[in-house]
N, C-alpha and C positions, 0 to 999 in steps of 0.2 A: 467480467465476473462469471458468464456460461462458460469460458474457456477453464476460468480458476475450477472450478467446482468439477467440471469434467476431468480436469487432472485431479480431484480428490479420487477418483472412481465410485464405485457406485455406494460400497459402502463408507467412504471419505468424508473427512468434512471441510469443510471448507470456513477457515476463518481471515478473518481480512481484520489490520492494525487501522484505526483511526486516529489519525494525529490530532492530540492535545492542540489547544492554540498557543501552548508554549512550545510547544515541538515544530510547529510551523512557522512560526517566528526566529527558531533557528537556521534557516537557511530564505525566508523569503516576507511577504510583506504578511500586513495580518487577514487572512480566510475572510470571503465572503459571508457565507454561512459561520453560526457558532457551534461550537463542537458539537452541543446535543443535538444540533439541527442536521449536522453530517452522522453521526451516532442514530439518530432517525432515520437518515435517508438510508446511510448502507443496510441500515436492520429491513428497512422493509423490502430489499431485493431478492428475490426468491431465493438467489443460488447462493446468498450468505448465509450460512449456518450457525454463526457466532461472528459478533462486531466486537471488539475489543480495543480498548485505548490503548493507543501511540505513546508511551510519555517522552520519547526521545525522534529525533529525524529517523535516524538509522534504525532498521526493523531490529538490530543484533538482540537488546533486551528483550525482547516478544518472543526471537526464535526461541532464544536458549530456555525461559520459560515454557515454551508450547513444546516444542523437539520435533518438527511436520518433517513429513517425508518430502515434501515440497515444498519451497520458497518460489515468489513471484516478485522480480522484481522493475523496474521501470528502465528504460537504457539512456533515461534522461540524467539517473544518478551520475555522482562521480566516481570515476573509472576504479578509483583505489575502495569506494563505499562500497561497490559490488563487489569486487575482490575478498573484501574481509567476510559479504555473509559468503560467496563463495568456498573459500574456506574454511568456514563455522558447518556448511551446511555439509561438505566431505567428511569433515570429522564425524560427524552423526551417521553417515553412509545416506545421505538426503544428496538431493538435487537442488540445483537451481536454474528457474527458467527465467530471461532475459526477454521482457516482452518490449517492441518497438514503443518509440515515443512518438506522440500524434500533435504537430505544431498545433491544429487546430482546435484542439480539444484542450490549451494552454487557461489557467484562469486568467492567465494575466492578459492575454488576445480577447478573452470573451468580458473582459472589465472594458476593454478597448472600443468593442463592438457597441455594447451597452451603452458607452457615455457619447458617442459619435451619434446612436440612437436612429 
């Protein structure tokens, strides 16, 4: 999130998609946390500026609504999902940045950890 906000620059803002628990159900099992609970949690991170609902997996609905000069997106996605904001975000004269994915920071390893106890 200091990374995301640092690429807003200094007068930037910095907004981040919170996925619906119908949006996360499209590609995976159903969230720990309930939405409001993640909608709480990203709000109160200093370097988000605005939290906003997900209503779909894919950020595309969010972007084309917001128009940022930056997109962030995960490199855990599938290779064709990033590709299309890829090209969403060219068309706008926007960027996208491809941040690593971190096995350990997985929910489904830390559901793993949890219930091993």
């Amino acid at each position: 999130m200091r990374n995301a906000k640092a690429m807003a620059g200094e007068n930037g803002v910095s907004v981040v998609g919170i996925l619906t628990d119908e949006a996360v159900k499209e590609r995976k099992q159903r969230p720990i946390l309930s939405f409001d609970e993640r909608i709480e949690l990203a709000g109160a991170i200093k370097y988000n500026d605005l939290v906003v609902p997900q209503d779909a997996y894919s950020p595309l609905p969010n972007l084309k609504r917001i128009k940022p000069d930056v997109a962030i997106e995960s490199a855990s996605h599938r290779a064709e999902d990033i590709q299309r904001v890829r090209r969403y975000m060219e068309s706008i004269k926007g960027r996208l940045v491809v941040v690593p994915y971190y096995p350990s920071q997985s929910s489904t390893k830390i559901k793993g950890k949890i219930k091993k106890g």
